[in-house]
Backbone atoms as SQL, in Angstrom:
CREATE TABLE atoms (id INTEGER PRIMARY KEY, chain TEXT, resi INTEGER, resn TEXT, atom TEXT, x REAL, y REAL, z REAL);
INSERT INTO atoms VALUES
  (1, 'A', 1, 'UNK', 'N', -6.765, -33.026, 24.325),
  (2, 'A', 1, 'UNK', 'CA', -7.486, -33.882, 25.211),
  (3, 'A', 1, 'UNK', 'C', -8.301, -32.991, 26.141),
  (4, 'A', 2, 'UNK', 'N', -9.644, -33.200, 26.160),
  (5, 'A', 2, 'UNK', 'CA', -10.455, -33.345, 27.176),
  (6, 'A', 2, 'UNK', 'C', -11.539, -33.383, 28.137),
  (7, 'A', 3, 'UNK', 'N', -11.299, -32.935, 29.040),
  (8, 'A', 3, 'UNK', 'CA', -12.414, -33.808, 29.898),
  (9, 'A', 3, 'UNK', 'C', -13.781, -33.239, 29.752),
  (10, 'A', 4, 'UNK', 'N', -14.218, -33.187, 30.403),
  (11, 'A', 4, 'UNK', 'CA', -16.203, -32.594, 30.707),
  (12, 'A', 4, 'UNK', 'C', -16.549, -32.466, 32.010),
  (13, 'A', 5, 'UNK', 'N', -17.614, -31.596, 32.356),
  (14, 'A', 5, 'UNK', 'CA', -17.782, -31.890, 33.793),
  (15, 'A', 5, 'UNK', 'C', -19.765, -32.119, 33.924),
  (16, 'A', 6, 'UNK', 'N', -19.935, -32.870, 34.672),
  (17, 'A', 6, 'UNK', 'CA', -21.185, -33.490, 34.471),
  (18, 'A', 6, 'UNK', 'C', -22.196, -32.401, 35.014),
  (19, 'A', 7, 'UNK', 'N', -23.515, -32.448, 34.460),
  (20, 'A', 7, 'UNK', 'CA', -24.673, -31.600, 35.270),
  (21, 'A', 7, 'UNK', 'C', -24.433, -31.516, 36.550),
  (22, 'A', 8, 'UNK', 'N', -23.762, -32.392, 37.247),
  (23, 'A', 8, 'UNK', 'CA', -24.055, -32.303, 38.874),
  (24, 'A', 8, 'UNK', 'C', -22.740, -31.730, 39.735),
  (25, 'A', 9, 'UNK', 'N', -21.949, -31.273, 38.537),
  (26, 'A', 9, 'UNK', 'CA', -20.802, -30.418, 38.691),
  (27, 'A', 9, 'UNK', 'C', -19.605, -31.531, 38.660),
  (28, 'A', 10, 'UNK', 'N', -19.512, -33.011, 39.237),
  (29, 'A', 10, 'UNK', 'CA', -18.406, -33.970, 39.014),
  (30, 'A', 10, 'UNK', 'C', -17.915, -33.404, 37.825),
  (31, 'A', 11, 'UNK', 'N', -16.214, -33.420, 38.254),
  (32, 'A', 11, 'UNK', 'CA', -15.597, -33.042, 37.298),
  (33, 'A', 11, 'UNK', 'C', -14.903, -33.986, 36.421),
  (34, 'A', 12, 'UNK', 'N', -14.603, -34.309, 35.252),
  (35, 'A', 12, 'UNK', 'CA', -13.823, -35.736, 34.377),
  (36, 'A', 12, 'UNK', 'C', -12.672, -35.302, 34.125),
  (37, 'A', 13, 'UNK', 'N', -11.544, -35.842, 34.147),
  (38, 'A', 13, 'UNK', 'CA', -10.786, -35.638, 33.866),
  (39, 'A', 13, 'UNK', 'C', -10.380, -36.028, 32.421),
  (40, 'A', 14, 'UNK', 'N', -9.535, -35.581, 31.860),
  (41, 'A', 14, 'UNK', 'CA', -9.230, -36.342, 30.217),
  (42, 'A', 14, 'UNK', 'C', -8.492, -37.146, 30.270),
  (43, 'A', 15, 'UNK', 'N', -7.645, -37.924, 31.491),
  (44, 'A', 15, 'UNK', 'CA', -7.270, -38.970, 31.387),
  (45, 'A', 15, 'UNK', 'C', -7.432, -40.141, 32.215),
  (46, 'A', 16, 'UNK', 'N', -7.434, -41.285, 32.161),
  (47, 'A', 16, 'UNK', 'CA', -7.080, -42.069, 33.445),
  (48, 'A', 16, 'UNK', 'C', -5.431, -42.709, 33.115),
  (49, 'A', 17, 'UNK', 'N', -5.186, -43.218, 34.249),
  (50, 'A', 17, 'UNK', 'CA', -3.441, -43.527, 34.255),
  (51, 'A', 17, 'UNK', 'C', -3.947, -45.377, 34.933),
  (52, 'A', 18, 'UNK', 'N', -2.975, -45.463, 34.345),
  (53, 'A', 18, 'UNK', 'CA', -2.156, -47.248, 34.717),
  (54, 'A', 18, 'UNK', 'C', -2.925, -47.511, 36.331),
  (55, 'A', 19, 'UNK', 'N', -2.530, -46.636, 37.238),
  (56, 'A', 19, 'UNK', 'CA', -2.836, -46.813, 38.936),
  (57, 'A', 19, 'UNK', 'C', -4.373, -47.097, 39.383),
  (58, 'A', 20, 'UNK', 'N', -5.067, -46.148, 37.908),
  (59, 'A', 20, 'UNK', 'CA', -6.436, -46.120, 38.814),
  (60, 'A', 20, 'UNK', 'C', -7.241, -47.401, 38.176),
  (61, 'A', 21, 'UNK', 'N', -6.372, -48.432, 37.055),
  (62, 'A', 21, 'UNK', 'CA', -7.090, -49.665, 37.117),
  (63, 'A', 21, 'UNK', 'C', -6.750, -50.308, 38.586),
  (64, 'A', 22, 'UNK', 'N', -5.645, -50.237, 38.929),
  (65, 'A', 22, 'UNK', 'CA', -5.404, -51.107, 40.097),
  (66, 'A', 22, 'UNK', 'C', -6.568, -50.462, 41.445),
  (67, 'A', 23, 'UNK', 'N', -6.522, -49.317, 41.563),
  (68, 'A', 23, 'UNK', 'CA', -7.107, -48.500, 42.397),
  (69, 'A', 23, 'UNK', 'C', -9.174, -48.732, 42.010),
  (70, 'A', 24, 'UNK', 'N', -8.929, -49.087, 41.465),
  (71, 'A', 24, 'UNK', 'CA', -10.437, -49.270, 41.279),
  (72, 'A', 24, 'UNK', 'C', -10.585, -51.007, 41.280),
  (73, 'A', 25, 'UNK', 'N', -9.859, -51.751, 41.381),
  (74, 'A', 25, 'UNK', 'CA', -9.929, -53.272, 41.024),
  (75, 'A', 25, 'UNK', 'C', -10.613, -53.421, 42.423),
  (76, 'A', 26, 'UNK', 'N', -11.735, -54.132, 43.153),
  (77, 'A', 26, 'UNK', 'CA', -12.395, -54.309, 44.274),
  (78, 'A', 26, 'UNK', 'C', -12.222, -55.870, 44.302),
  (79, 'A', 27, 'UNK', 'N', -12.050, -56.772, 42.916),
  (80, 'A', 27, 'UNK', 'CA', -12.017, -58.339, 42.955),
  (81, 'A', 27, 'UNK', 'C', -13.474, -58.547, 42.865),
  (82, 'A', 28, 'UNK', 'N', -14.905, -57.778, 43.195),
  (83, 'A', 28, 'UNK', 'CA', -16.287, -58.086, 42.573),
  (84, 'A', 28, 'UNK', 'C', -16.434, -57.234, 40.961),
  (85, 'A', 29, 'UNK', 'N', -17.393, -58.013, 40.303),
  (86, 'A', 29, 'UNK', 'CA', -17.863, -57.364, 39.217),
  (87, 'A', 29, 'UNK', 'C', -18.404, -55.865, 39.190),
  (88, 'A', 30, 'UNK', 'N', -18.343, -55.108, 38.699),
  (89, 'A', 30, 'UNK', 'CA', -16.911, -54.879, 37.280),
  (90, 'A', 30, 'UNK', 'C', -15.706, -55.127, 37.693),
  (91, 'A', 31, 'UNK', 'N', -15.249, -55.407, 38.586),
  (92, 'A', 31, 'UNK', 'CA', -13.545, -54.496, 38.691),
  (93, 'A', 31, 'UNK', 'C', -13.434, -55.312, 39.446),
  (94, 'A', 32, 'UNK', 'N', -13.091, -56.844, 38.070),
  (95, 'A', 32, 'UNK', 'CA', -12.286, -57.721, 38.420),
  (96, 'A', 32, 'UNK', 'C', -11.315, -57.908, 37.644),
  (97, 'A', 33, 'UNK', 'N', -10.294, -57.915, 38.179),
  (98, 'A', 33, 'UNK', 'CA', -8.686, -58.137, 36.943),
  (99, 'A', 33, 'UNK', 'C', -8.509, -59.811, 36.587),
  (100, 'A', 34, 'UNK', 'N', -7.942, -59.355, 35.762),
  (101, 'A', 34, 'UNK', 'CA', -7.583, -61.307, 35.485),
  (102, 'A', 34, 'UNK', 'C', -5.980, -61.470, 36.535),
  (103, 'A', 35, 'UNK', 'N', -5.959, -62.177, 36.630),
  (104, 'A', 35, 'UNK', 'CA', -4.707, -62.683, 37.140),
  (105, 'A', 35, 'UNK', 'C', -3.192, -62.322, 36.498),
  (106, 'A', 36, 'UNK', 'N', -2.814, -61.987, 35.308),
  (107, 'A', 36, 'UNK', 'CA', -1.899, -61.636, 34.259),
  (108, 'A', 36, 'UNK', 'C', -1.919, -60.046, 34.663),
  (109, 'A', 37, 'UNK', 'N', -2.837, -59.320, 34.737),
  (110, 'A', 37, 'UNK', 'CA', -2.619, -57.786, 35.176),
  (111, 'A', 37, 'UNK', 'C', -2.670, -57.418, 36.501),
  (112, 'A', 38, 'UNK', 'N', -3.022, -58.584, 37.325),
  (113, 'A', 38, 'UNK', 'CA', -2.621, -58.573, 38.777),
  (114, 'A', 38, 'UNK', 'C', -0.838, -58.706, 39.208),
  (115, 'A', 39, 'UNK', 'N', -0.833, -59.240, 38.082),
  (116, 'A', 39, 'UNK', 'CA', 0.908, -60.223, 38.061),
  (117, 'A', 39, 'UNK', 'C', 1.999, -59.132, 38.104),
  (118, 'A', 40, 'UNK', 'N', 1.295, -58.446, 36.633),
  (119, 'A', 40, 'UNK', 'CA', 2.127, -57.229, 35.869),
  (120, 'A', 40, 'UNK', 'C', 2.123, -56.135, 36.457),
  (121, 'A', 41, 'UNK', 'N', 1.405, -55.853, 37.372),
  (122, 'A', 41, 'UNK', 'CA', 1.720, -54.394, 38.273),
  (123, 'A', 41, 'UNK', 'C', 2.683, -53.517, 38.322),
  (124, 'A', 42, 'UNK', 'N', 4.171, -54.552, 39.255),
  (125, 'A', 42, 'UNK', 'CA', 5.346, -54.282, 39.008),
  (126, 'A', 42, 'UNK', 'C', 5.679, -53.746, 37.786),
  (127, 'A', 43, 'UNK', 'N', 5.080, -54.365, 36.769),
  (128, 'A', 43, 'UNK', 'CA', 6.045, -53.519, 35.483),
  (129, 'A', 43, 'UNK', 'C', 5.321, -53.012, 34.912),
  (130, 'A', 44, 'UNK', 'N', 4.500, -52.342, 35.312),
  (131, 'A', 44, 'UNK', 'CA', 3.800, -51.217, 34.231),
  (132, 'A', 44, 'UNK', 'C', 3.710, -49.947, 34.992),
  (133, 'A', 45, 'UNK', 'N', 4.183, -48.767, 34.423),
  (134, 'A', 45, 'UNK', 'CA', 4.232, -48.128, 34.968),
  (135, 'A', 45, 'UNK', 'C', 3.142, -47.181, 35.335),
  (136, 'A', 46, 'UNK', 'N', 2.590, -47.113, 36.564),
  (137, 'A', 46, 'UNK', 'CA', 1.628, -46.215, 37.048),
  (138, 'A', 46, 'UNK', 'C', 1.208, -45.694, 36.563),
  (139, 'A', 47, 'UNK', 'N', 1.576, -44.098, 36.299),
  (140, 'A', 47, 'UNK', 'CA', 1.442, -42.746, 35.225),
  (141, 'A', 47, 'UNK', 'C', 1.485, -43.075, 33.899),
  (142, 'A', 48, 'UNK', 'N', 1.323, -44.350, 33.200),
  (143, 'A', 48, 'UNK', 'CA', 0.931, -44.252, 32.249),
  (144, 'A', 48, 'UNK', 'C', -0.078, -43.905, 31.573),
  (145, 'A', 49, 'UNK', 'N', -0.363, -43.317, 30.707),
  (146, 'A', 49, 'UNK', 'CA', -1.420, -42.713, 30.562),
  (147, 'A', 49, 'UNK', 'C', -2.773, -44.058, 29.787),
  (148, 'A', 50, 'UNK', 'N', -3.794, -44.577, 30.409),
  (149, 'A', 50, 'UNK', 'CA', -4.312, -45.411, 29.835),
  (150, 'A', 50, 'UNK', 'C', -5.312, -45.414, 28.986),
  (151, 'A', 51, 'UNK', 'N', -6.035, -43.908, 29.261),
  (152, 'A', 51, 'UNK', 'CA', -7.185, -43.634, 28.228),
  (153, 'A', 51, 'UNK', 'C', -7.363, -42.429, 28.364),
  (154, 'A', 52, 'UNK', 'N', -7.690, -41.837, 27.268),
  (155, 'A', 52, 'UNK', 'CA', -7.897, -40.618, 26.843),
  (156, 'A', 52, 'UNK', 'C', -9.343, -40.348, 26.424),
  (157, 'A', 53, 'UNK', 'N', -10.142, -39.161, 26.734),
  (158, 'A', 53, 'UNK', 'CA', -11.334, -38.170, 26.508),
  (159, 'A', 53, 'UNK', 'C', -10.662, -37.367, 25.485),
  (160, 'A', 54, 'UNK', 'N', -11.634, -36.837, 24.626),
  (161, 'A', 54, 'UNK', 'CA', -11.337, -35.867, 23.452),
  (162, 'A', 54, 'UNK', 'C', -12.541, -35.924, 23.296),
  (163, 'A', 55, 'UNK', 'N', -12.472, -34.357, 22.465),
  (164, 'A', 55, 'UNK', 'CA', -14.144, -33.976, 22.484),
  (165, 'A', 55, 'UNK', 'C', -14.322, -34.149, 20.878),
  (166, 'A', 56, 'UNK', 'N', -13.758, -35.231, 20.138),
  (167, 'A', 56, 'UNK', 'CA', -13.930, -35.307, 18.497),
  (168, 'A', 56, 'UNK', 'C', -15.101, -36.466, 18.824),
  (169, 'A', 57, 'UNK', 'N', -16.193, -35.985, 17.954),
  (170, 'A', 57, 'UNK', 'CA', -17.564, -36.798, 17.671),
  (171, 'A', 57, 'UNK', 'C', -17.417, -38.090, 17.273),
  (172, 'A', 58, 'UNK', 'N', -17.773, -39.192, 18.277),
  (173, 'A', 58, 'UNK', 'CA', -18.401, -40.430, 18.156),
  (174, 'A', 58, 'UNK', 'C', -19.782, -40.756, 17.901),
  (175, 'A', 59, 'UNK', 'N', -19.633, -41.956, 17.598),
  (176, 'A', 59, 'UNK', 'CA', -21.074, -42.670, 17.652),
  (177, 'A', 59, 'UNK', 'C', -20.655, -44.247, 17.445),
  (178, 'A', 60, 'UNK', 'N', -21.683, -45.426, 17.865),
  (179, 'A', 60, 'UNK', 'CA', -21.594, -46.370, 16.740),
  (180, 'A', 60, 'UNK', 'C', -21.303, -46.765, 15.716),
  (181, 'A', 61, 'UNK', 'N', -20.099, -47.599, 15.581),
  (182, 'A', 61, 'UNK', 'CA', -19.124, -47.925, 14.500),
  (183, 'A', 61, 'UNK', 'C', -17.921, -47.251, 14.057),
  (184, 'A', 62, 'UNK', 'N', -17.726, -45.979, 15.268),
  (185, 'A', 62, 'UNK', 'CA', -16.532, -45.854, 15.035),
  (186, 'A', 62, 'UNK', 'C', -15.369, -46.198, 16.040),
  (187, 'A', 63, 'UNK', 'N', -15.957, -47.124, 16.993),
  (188, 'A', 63, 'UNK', 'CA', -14.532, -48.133, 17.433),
  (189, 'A', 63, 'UNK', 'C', -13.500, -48.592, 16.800),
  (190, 'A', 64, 'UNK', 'N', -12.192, -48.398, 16.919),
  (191, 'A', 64, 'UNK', 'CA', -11.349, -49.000, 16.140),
  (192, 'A', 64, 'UNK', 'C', -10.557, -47.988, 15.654),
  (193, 'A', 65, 'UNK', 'N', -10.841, -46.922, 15.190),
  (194, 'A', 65, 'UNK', 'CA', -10.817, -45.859, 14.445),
  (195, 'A', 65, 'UNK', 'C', -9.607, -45.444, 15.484),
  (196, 'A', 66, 'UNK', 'N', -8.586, -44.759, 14.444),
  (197, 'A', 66, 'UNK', 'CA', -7.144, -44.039, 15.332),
  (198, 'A', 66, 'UNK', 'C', -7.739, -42.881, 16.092),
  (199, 'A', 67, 'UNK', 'N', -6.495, -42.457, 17.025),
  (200, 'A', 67, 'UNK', 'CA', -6.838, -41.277, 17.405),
  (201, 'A', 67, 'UNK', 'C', -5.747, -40.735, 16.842),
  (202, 'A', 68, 'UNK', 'N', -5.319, -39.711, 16.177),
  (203, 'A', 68, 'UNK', 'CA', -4.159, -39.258, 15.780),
  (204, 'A', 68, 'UNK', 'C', -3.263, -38.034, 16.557),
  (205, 'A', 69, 'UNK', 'N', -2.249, -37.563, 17.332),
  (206, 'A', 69, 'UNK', 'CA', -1.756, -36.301, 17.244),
  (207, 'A', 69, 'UNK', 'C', -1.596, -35.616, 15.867),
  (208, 'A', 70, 'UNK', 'N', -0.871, -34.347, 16.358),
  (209, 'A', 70, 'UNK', 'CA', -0.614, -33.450, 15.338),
  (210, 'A', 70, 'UNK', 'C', 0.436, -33.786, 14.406),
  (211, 'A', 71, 'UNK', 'N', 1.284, -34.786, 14.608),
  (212, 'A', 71, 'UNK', 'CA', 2.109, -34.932, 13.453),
  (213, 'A', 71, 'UNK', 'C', 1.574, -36.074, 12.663),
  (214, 'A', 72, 'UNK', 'N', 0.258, -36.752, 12.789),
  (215, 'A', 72, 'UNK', 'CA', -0.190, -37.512, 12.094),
  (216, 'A', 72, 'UNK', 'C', 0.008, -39.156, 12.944),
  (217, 'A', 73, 'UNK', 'N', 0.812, -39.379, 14.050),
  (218, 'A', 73, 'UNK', 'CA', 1.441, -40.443, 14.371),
  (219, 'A', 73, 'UNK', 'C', -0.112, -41.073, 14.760),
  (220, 'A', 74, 'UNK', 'N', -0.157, -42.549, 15.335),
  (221, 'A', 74, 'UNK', 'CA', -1.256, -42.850, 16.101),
  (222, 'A', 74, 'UNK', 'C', -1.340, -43.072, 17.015),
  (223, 'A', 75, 'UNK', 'N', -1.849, -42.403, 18.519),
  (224, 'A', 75, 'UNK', 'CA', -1.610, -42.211, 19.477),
  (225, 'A', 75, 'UNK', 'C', -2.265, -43.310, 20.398),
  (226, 'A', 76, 'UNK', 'N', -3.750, -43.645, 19.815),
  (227, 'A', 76, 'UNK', 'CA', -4.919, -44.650, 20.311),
  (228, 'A', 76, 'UNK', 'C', -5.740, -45.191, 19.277),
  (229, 'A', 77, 'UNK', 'N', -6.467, -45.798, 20.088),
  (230, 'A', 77, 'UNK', 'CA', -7.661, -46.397, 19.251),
  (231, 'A', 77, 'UNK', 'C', -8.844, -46.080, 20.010),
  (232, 'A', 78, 'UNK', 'N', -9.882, -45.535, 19.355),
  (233, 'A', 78, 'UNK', 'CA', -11.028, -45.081, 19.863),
  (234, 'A', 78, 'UNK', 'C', -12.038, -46.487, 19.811),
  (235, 'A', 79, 'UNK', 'N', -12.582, -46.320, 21.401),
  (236, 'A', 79, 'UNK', 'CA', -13.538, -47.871, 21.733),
  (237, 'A', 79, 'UNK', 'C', -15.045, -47.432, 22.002),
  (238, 'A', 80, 'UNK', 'N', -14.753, -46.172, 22.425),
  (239, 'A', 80, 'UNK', 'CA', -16.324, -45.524, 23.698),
  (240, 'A', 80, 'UNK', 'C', -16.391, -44.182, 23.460),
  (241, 'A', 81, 'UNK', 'N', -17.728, -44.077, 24.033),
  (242, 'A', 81, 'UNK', 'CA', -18.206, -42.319, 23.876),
  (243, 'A', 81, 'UNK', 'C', -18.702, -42.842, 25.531),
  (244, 'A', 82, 'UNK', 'N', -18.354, -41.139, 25.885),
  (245, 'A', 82, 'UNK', 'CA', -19.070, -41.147, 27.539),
  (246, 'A', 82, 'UNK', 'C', -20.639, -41.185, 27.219),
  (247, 'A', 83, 'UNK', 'N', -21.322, -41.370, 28.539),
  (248, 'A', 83, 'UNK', 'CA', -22.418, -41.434, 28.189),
  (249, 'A', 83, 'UNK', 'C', -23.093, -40.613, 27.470),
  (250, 'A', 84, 'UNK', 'N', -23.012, -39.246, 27.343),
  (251, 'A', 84, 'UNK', 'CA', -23.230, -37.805, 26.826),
  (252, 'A', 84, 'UNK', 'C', -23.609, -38.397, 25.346),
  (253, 'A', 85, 'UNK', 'N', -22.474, -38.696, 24.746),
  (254, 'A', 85, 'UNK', 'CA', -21.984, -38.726, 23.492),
  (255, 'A', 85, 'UNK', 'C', -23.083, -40.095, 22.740),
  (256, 'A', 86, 'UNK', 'N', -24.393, -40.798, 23.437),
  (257, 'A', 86, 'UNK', 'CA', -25.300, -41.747, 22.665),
  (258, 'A', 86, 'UNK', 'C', -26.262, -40.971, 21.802),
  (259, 'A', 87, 'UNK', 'N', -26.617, -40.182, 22.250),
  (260, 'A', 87, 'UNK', 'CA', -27.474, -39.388, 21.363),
  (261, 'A', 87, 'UNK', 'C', -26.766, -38.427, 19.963),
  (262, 'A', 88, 'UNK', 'N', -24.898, -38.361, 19.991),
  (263, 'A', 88, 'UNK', 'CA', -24.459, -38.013, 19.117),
  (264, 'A', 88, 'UNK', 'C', -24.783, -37.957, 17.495),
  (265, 'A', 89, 'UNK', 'N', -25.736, -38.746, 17.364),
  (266, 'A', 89, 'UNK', 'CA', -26.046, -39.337, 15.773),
  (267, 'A', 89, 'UNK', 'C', -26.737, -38.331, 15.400),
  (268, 'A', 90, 'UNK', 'N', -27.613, -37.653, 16.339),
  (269, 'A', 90, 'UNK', 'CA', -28.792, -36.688, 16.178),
  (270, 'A', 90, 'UNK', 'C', -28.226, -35.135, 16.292),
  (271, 'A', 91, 'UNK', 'N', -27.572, -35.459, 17.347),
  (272, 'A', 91, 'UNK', 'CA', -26.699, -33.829, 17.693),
  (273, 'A', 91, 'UNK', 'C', -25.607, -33.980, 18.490),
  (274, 'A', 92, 'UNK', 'N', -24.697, -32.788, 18.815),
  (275, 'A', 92, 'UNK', 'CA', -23.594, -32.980, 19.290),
  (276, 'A', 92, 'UNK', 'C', -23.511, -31.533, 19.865),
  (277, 'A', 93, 'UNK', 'N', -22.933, -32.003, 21.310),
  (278, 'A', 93, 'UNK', 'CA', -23.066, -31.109, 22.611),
  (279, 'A', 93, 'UNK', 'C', -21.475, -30.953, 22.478),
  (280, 'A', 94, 'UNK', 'N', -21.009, -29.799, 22.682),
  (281, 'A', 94, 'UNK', 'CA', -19.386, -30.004, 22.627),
  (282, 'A', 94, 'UNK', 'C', -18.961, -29.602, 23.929),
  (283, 'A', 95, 'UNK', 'N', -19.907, -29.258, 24.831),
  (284, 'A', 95, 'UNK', 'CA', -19.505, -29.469, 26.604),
  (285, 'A', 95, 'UNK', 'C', -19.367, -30.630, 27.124),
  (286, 'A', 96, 'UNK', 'N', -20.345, -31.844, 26.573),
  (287, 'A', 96, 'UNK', 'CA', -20.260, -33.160, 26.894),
  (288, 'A', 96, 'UNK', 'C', -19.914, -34.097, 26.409),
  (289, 'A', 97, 'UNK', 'N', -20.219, -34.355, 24.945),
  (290, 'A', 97, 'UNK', 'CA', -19.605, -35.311, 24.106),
  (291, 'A', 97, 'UNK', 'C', -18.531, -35.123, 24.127),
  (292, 'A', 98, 'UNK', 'N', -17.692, -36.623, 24.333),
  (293, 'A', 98, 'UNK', 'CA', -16.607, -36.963, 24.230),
  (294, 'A', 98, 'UNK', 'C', -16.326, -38.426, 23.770),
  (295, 'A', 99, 'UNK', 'N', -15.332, -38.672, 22.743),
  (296, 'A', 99, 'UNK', 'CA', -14.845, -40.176, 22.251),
  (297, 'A', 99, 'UNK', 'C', -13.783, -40.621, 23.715),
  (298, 'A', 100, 'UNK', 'N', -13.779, -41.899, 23.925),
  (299, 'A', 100, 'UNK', 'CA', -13.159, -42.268, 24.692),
  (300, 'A', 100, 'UNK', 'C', -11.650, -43.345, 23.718),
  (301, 'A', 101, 'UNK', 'N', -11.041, -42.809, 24.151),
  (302, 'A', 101, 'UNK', 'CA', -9.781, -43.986, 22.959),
  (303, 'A', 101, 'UNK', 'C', -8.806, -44.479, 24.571),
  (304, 'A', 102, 'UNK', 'N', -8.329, -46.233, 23.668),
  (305, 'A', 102, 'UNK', 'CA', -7.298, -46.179, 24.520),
  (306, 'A', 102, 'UNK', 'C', -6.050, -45.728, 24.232),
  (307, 'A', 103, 'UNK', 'N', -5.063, -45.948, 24.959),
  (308, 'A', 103, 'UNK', 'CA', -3.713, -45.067, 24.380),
  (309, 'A', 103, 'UNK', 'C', -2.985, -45.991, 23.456),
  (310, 'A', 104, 'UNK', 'N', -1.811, -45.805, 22.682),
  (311, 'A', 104, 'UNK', 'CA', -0.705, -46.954, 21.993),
  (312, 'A', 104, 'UNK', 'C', 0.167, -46.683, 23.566),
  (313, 'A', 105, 'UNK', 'N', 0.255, -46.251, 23.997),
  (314, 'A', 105, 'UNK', 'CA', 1.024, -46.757, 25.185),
  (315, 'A', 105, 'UNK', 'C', 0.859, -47.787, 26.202),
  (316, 'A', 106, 'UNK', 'N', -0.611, -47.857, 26.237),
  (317, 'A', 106, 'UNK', 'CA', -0.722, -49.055, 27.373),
  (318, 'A', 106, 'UNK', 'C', -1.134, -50.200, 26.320),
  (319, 'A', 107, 'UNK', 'N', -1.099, -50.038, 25.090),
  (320, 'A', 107, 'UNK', 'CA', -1.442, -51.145, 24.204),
  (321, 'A', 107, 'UNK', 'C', -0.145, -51.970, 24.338),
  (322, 'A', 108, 'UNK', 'N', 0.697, -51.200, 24.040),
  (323, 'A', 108, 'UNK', 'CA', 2.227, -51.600, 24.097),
  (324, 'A', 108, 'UNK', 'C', 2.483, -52.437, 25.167),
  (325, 'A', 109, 'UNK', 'N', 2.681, -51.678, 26.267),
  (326, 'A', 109, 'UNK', 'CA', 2.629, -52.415, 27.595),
  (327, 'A', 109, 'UNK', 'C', 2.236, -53.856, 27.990),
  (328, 'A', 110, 'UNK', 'N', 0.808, -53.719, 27.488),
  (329, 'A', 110, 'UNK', 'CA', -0.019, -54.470, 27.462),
  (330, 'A', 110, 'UNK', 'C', 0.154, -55.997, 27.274),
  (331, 'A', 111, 'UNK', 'N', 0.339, -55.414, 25.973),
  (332, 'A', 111, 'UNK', 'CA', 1.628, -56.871, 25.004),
  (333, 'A', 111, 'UNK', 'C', 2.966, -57.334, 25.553),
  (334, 'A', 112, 'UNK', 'N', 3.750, -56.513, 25.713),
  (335, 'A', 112, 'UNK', 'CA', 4.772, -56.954, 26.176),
  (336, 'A', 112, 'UNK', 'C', 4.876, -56.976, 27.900),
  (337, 'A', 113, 'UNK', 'N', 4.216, -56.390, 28.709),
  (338, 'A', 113, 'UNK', 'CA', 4.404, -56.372, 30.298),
  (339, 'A', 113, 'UNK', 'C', 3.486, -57.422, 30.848),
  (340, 'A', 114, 'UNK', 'N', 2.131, -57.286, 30.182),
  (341, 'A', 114, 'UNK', 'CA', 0.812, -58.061, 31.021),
  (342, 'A', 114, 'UNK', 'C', 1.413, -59.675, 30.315),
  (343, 'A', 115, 'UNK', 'N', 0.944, -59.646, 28.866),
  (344, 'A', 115, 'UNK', 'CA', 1.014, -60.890, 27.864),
  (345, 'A', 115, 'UNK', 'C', 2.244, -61.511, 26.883),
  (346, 'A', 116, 'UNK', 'N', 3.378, -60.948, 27.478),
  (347, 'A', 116, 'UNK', 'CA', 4.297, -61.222, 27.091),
  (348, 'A', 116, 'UNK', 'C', 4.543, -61.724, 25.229),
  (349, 'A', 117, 'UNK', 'N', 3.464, -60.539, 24.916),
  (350, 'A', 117, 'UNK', 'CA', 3.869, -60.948, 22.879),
  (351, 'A', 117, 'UNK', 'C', 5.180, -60.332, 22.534),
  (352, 'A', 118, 'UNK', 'N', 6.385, -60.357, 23.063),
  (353, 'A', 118, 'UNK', 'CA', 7.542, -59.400, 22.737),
  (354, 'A', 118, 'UNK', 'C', 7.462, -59.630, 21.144),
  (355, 'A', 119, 'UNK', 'N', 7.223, -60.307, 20.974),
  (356, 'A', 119, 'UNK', 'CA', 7.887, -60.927, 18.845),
  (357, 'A', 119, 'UNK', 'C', 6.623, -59.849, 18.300),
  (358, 'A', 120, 'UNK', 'N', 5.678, -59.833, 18.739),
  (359, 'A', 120, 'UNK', 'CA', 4.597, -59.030, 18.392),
  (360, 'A', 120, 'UNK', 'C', 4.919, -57.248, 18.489),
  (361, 'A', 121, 'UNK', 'N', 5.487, -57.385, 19.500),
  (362, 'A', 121, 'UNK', 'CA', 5.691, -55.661, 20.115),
  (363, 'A', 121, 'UNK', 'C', 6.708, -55.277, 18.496),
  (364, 'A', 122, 'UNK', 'N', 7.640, -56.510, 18.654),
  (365, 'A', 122, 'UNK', 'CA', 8.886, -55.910, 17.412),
  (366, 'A', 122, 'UNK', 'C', 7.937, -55.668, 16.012),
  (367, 'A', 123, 'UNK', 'N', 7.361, -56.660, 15.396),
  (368, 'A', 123, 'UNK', 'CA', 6.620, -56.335, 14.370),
  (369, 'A', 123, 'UNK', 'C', 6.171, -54.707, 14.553),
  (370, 'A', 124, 'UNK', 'N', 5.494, -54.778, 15.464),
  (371, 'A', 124, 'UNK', 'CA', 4.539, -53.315, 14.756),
  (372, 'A', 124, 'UNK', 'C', 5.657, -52.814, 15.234),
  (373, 'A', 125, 'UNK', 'N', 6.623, -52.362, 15.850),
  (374, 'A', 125, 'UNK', 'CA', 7.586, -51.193, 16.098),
  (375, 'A', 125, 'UNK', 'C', 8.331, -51.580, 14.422),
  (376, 'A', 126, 'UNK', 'N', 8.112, -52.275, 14.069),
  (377, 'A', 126, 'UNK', 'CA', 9.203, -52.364, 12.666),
  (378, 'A', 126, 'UNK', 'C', 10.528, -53.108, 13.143),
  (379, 'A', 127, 'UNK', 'N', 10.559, -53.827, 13.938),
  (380, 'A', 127, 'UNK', 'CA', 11.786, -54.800, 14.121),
  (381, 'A', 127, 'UNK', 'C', 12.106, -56.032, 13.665);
């Protein structure tokens, strides 16, 4: 994993965590929560890790697409490229381009803490 740091020196980090949706929620557009992840606070844990930077080449149409660790497991699902990463089709900057994925951890969560699919969580765990 990670991050980039922009022309203007801002630095990115390669992750964001569980806290800084809440920490960024203002209640105006963008950063408005629905009511269900306002609810779920309590049970999700902070430091979770919610999205991940990696500097493996995106573009258009590859949303969806795993992110894998090293033992092959699947860690995320890749949704976004930072802004850097639009012109990727043509060339690829490996100071800036970066895929943005979310994690299987806050997917998890997600389901079972925010939206309560527990019968769902068991399926894909194999239960």
């Amino acid at each position: 994993m990670i991050g980039w740091t922009e022309p203007s020196g801002r630095v990115i980090g390669p992750f964001t965590y569980t806290e800084g949706l809440y920490q960024r929620a203002t209640g105006h557009e963008p950063f408005v929560l629905s009511q269900r992840w306002i609810d779920a606070r309590g049970r999700l844990d902070p430091r979770a890790i919610h999205n991940v930077s990696t500097s493996t080449d995106v573009i258009g149409g590859n949303s969806g697409s795993p992110l894998l660790d090293r033992e092959g497991d699947v860690v995320g699902a890749v949704f976004d490229g930072n802004i850097h990463s639009l012109g990727g089709e043509y060339f690829y900057d490996g100071a800036l381009n970066r895929s943005v994925t979310v994690s299987s951890t806050i997917i998890r969560a997600a389901l079972a803490d925010v939206y309560g699919m527990n019968a769902l969580v068991a399926e894909l765990e194999g239960n």
